[in-house]
GUVEX-374532 format. One record per atom (N, C-alpha, C): y, x, z; residue in one letter. Coordinates in steps of 0.1 Angstrom, whole numbers, plus 5000, padded with zeros to 4 digits. Each point is the difference from the previous one (the first is absolute). Layout:
N
YXZa/...
//
This chain:
434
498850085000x/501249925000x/501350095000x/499950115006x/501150075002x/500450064983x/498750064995x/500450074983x/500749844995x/499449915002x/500349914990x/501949955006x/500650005012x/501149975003x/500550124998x/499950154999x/500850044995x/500450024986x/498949944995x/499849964984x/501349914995x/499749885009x/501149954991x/501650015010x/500050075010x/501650095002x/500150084991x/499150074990x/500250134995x/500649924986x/499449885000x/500649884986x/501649975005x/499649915012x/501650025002x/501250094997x/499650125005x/500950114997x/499950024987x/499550014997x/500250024981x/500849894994x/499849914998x/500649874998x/501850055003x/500349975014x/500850025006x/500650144995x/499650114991x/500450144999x/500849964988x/498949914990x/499849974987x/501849944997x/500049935009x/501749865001x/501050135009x/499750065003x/501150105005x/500650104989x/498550004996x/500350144985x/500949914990x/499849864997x/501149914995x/501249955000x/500550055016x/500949965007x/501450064997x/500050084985x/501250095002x/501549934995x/500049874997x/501049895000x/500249885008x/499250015008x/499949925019x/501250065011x/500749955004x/500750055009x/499649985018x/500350105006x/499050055013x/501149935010x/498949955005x/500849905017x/500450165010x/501549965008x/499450085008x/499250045012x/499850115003x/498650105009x/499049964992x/500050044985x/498749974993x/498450025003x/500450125008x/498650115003x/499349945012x/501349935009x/499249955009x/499749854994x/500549884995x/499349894996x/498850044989x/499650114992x/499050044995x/498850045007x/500750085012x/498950045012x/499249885005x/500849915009x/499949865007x/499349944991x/500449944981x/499649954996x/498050044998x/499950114998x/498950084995x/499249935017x/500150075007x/499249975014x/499749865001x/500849904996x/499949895005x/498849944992x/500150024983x/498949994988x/498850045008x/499850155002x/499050015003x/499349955013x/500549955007x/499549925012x/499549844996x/500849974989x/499849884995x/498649994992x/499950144994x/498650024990x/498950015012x/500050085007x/499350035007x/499449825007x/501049965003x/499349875012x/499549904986x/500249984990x/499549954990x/498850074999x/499650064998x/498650134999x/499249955012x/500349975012x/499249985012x/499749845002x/501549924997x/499749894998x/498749924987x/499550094989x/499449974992x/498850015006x/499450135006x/499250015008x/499549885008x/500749965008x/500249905013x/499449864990x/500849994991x/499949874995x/498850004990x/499150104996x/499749974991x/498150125005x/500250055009x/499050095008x/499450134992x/500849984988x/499650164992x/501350104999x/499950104995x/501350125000x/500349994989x/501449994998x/500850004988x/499950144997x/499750014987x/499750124992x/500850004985x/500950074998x/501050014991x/499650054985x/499549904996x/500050054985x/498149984998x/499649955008x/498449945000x/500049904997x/498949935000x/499349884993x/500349915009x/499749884997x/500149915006x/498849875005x/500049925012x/498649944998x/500649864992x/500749964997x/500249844991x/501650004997x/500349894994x/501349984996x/500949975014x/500049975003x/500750035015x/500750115003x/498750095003x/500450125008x/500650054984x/500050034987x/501050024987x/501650005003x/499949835002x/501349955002x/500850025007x/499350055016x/500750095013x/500350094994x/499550104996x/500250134994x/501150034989x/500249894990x/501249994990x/501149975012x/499649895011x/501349985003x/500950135009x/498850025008x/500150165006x/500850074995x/499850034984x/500850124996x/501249894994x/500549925002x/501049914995x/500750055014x/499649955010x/500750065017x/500750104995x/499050134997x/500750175002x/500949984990x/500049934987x/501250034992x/501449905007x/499749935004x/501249915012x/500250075009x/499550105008x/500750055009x/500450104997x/499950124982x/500750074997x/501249974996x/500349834994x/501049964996x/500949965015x/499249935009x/501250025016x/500550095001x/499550125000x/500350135001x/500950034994x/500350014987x/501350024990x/500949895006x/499949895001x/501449905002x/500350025014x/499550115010x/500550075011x/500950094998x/499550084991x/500750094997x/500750054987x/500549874994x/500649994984x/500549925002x/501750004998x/500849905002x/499849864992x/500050044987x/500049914989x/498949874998x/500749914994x/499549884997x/498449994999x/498749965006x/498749995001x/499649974982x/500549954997x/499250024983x/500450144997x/500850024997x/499950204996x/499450055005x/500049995017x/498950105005x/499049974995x/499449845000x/498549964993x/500050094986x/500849974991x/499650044990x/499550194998x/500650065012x/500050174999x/498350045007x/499749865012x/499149975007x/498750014988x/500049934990x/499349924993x/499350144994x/501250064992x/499750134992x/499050075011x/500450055014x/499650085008x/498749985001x/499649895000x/498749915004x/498650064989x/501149994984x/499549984994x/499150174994x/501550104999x/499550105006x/499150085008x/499949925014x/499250075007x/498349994995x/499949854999x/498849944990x/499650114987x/500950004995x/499850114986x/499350135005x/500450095011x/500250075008x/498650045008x/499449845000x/498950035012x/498649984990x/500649904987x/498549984992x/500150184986x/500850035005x/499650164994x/499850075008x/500050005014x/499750065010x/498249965000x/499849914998x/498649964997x/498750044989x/501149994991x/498950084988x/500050144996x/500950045013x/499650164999x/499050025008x/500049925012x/499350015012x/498549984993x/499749904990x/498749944998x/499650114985x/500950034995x/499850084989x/499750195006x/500450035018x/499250105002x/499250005010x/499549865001x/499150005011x/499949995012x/501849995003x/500550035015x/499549895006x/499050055018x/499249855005x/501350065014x/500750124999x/500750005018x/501049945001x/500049925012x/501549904999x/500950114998x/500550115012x/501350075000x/500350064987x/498950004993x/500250084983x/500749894994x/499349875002x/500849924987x/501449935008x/500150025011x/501249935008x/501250134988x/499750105005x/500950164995x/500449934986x/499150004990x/500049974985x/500549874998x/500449935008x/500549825003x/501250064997x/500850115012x/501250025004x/500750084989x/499250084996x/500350094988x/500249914988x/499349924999x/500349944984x/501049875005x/499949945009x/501349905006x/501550105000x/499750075002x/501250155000x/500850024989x/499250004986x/500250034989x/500449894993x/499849925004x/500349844991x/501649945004x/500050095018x/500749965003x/501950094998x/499450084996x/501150134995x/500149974986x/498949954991x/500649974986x/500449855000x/500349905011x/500549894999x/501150015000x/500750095014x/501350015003x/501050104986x/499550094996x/500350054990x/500549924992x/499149934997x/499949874988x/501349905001x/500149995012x/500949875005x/501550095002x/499950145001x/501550074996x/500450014987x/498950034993x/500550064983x/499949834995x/499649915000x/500049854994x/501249935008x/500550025015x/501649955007x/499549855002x/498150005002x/499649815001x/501149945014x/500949964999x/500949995013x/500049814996x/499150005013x/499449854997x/501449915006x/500850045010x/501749965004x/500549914986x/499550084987x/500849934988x/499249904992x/499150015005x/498649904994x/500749844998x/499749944989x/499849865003x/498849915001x/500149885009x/498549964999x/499250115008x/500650085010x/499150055008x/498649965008x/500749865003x/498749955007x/498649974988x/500849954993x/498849954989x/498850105000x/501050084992x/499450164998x/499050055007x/500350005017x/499350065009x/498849905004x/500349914998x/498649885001x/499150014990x/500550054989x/498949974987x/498750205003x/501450085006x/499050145002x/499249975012x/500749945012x/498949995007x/498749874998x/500549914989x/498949944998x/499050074994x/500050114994x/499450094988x/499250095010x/500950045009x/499450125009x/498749935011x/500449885000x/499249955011x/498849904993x/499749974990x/499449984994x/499050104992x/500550134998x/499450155000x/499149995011x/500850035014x/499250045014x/499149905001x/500249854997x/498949925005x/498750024989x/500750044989x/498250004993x/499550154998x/500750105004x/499350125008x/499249955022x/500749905002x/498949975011x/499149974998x/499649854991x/498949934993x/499650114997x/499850124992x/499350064994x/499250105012x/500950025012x/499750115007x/499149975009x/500049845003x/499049955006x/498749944997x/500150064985x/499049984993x/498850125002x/498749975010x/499750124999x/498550034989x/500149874988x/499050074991x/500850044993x/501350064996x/500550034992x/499950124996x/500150054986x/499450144995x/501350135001x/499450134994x/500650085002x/501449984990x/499449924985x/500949994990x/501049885005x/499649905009x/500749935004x/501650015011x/499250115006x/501250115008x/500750034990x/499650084991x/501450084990x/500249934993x/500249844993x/500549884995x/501049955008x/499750015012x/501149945012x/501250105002x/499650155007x/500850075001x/501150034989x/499549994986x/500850024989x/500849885002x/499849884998x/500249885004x/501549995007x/499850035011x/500750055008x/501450105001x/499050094992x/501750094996x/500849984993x/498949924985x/501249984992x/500749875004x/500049945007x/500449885006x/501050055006x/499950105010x/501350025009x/501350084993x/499450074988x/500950114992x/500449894994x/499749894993x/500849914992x/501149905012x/499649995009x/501049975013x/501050035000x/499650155004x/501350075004x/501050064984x/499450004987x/500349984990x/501249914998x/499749875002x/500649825003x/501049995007x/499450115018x/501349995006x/501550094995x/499250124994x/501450084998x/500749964985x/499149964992x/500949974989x/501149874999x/499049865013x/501049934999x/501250005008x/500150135010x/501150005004x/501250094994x/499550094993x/500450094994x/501249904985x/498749894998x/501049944988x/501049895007x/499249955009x/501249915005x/501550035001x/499450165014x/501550095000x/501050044989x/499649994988x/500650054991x/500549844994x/499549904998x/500549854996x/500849975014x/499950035010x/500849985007x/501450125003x/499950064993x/501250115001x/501149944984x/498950004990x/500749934988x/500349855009x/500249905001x/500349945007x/501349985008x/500250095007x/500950095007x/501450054992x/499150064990x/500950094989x/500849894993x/499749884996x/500349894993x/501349935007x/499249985011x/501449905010x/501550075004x/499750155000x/501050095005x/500850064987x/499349934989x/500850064989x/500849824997x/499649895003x/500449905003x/501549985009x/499550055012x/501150035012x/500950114990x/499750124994x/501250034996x/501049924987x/499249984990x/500849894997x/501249944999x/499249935013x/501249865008x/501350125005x/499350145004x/501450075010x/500950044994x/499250044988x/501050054985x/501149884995x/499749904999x/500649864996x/501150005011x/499549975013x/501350015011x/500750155005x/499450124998x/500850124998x/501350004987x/499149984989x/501449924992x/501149995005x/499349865003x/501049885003x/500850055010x/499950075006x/501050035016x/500850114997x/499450114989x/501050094996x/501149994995x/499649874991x/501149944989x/500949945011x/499449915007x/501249945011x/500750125009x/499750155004x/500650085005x/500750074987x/499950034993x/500850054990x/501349924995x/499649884996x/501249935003x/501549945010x/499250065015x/500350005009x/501250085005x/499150134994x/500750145002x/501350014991x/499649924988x/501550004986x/500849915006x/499949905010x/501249935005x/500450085011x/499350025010x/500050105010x/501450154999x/499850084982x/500950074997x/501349955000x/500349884992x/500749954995x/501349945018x/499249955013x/501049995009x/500150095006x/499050114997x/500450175013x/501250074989x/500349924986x/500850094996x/501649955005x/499949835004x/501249955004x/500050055011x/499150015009x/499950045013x/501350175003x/499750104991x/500550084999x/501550045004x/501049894996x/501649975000x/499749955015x/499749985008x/500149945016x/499050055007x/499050095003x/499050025006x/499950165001x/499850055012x/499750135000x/499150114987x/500750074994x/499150044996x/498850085002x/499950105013x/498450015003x/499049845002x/500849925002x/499249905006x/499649924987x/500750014987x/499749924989x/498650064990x/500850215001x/498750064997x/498549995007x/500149985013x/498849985007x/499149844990x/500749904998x/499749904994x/499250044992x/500950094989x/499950014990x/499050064995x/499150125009x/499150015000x/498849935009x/500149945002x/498649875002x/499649964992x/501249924994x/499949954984x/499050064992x/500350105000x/499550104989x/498950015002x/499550045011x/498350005003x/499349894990x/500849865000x/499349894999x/500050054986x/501249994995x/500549994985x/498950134993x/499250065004x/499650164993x/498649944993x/500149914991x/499049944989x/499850144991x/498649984998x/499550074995x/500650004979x/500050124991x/500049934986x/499750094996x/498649974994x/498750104998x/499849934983x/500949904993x/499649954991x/498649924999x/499449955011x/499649884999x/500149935013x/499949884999x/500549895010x/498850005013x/498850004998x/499249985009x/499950155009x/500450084995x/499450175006x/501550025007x/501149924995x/501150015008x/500049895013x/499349875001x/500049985013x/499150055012x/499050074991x/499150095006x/500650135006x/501150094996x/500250085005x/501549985012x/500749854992x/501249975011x/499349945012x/498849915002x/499549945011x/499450175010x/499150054994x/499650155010x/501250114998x/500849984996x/501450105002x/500349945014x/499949865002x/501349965013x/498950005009x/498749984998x/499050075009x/500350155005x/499650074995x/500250155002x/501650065010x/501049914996x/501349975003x/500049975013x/499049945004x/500149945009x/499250115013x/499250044997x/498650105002x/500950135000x/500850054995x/501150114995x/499050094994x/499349954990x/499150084990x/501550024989x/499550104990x/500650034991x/499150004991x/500649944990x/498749934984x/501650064984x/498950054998x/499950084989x/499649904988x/500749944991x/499249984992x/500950044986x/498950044986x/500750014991x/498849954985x/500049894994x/498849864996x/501249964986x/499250034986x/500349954991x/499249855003x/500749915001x/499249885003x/499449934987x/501250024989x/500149974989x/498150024993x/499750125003x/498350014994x/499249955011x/500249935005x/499049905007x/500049864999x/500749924987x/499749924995x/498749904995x/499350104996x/498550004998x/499249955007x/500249995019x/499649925007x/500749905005x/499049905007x/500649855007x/500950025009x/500749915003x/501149995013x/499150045011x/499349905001x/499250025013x/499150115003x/499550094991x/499250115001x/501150105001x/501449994999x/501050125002x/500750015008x/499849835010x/500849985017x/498550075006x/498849974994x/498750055014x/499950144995x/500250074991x/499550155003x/501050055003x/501249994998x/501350085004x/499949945013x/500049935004x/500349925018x/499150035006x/498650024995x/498850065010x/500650164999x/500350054992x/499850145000x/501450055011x/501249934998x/501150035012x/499349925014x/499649915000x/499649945016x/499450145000x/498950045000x/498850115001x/501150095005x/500850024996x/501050174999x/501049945011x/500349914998x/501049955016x/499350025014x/498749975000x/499249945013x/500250195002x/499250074987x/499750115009x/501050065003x/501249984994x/501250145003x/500749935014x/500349895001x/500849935009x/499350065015x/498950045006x/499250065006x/500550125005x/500550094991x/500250135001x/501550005008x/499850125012x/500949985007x/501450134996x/499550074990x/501250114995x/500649874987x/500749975000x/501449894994x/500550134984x/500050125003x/499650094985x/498649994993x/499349975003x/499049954998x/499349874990x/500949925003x/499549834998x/500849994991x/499550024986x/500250034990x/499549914987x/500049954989x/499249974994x/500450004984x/499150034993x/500750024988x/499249944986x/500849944991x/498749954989x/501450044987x/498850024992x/500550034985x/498949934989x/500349974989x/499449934988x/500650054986x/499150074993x/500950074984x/498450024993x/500549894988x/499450024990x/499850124995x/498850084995x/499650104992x/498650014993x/500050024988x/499050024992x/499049894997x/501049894997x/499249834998x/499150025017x/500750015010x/500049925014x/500850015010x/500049925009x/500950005009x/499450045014x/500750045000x/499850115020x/500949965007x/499149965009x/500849945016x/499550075011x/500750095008x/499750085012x/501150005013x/499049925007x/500949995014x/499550125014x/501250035006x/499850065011x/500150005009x/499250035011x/501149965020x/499050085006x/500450045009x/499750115015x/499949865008x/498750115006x/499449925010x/499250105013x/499649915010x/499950085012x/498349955003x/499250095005x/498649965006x/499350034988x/498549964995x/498950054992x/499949874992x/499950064987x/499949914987x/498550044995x/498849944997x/499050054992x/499949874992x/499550104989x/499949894987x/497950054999x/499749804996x/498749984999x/500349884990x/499350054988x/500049964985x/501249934998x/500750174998x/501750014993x/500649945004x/500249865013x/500649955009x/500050085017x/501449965002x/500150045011x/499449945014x/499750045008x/499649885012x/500150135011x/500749905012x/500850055013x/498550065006x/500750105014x/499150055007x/499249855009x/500949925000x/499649905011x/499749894996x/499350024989x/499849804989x/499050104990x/499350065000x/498950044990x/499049944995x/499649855006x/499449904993x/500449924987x/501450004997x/500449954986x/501450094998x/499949964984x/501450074997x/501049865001x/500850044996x/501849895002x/499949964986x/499949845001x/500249924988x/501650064997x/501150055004x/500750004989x/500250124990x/498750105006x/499950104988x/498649994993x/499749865002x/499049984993x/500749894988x/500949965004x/501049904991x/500950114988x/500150095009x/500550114990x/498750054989x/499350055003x/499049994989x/499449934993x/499649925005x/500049864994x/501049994983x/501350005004x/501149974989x/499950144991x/500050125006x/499750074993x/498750044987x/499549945004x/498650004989x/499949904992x/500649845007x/500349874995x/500950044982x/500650125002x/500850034990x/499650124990x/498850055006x/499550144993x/500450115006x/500149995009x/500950095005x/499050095018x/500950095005x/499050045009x/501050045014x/499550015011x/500750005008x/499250165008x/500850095009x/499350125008x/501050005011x/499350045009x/500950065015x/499850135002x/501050045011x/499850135008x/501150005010x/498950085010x/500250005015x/500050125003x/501650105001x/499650185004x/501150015002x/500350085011x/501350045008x/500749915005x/499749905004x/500749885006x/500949974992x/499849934981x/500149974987x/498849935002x/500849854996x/499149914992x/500749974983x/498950024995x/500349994980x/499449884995x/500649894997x/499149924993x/500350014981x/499550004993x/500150034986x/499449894993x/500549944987x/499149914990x/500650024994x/499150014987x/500650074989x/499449814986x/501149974996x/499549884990x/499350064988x/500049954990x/500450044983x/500849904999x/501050044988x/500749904990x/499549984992x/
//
């Protein structure tokens, strides 16, 4: 009784290793180590009195992965290992902040894993003969080990970040209907004890390819959702700019006209009014009045709206934009890439506490049938770029939709976009054709 209870704690922990190794987009409650500890001790006490209670109730020893005397004692035994994957899943929503279907669904993969894990662990064992428990427990952990290091791998270089999924629940009900339907007719079969040697390696195969098309399922459908749900994203926020472009307009035009009446009484003002006090006026005005005229209309409310930004911020913006060869594109694709690319350059220079510093500069000049647009700004703290986009030291799970909005427009047109991050210089470049 004792091999066979630590048999299936040795399941638990695997299981449990399996959804941990999955965990790398779960966010950690705090004192993790200790609700992981607590949580772990309390499982196995729970397995354990389950193991004695079957005993008690039933006058034979629960033996983990043996035969069975009728459908009954089967049905204990599926539900059994239904328990250990429930209390690997308590376990995570102890210690995983996030909504119980995501954890399920990370659960599900782990489950599914460990299973893959343990029926290869099997036909190595039967394929060299191994009859010692401690040999094939070793070769359990070793190949659960390996499945479990190329899952996590898998789930960094594919970014399955189930957070973006839709239809999560669905999803996770249809794998664990798949996975659990696997385990139940690997029990039927296990409790079968005329069953042949070839019948073993039908099942174990069985089995793997079952869980590898799982965990297949799981990562591709989160991997595609994330990406329909980021397009998604990309859509509404090119929407929202839009509308801001339409009322940035609109509010410039009403300040600009403002400022022409505005001239017109600081000049009467002059014959009766102090004159330091009229020039003080007179420059306010002017802040307002400092409209961009870059020869086209939309790249000029673009640069008078983040001029009185920056103004405000006491950045200094540099700009020098034949607007005129930017005709070729839409209104709206020339408020979102110019206005993503100065937000980007405001947020990071406004930061910087040397005021010589906070700087920013953009130029645009046609040459050799294309146009080149290259902006600049200093910045403070660590920039690394991961596929040609930038992404902060402290947000390395996604890049920033609005330089993904910048590329986006850039290729939308034939065109290409590159960065660079060196000496506390940030360079953004896109180069069109004409």
């Amino acid at each position: 009784m004792i091999s066979s209870i630590v048999s299936i704690t040795l399941m638990f922990a695997e299981i449990l290793a399996g959804e941990i190794a999955l965990s790398k987009y779960l966010h950690r409650r705090r004192q993790y180590v200790v609700r992981l500890a607590v949580g772990i001790a309390v499982c196995i006490e729970l397995i354990v009195l389950v193991s004695m209670l079957y005993g008690w109730a039933t006058g034979a020893i629960f033996v983990y992965g043996a035969g069975s005397d009728g459908i009954g004692d089967s049905a204990f035994k599926f539900a059994y290992y239904l328990l250990v994957f429930a209390l690997t899943f308590a376990c995570m929503t102890i210690c995983y902040s996030d909504p119980p279907w995501i954890i399920l669904f990370y659960c599900s993969g782990g489950y599914a894993m460990q299973h893959l894990g343990f029926n290869v662990a099997s036909m190595i064992c039967r394929a060299a003969g191994v009859n010692i428990v401690a040999v094939s427990w070793t070769i359990e952990l070793i190949s659960c080990a390996a499945v479990f290091v190329v899952g996590r791998l898998l789930l960094s270089v594919l970014g399955a970040d189930a957070a973006g999924a839709r239809g999560v629940r669905g999803k996770t009900l249809v794998c664990l209907a798949v996975l659990f339907v696997c385990i139940g007719l690997s029990r039927i079969t296990i409790d079968d004890s005329t069953r042949s040697s070839l019948a073993f390696w039908a099942e174990s195969l069985y089995a793997v390819i079952s869980c590898a098309l799982i965990l297949g399922i799981l990562f591709s459908i989160s991997q595609r959702d994330k990406a329909q749900s980021d397009a998604a994203i990309m859509e509404e926020l090119m929407r929202r700019e839009k509308e801001q472009f339409e009322l940035s307009k609109e509010t410039i035009d009403i300040i600009n006209i403002k400022c022409h009446d505005l001239k017109h009484q600081i000049s009467a003002l002059r014959t009766v009014a102090d004159a330091d006090y009229v020039k003080e006026i007179e420059n306010a005005v002017m802040i307002y009045d400092a409209a961009a005229r870059t020869g086209n209309d939309i790249l000029d409310v673009v640069l008078t709206e983040k001029s009185l930004l920056c103004e405000k911020n006491g950045i200094t913006l540099t700009c020098v934009m034949d607007g005129g060869a930017l005709s070729f594109m839409s209104k709206t694709d020339i408020y979102s890439l110019f206005g993503n690319a100065l937000s980007n350059a405001i947020e990071s220079v406004r930061g910087i506490r040397d005021k010589d510093r906070r700087c920013i500069s953009i130029t645009s000049r046609p040459a050799g049938g294309f146009l080149s647009v290259h902006m600049e700004n200093c910045y403070d703290g660590e920039i690394t770029l991961e596929d040609g986009l930038p992404v902060t030291k402290g947000d390395r799970s996604r890049h920033g939709f609005g330089m993904r909005s910048i590329k986006h427009i850039a290729e939308k047109y034939g065109g290409s976009m590159s960065v660079t991050a060196e000496n506390g210089v940030f360079s953004l470049d896109i180069l069109f054709p004409l």
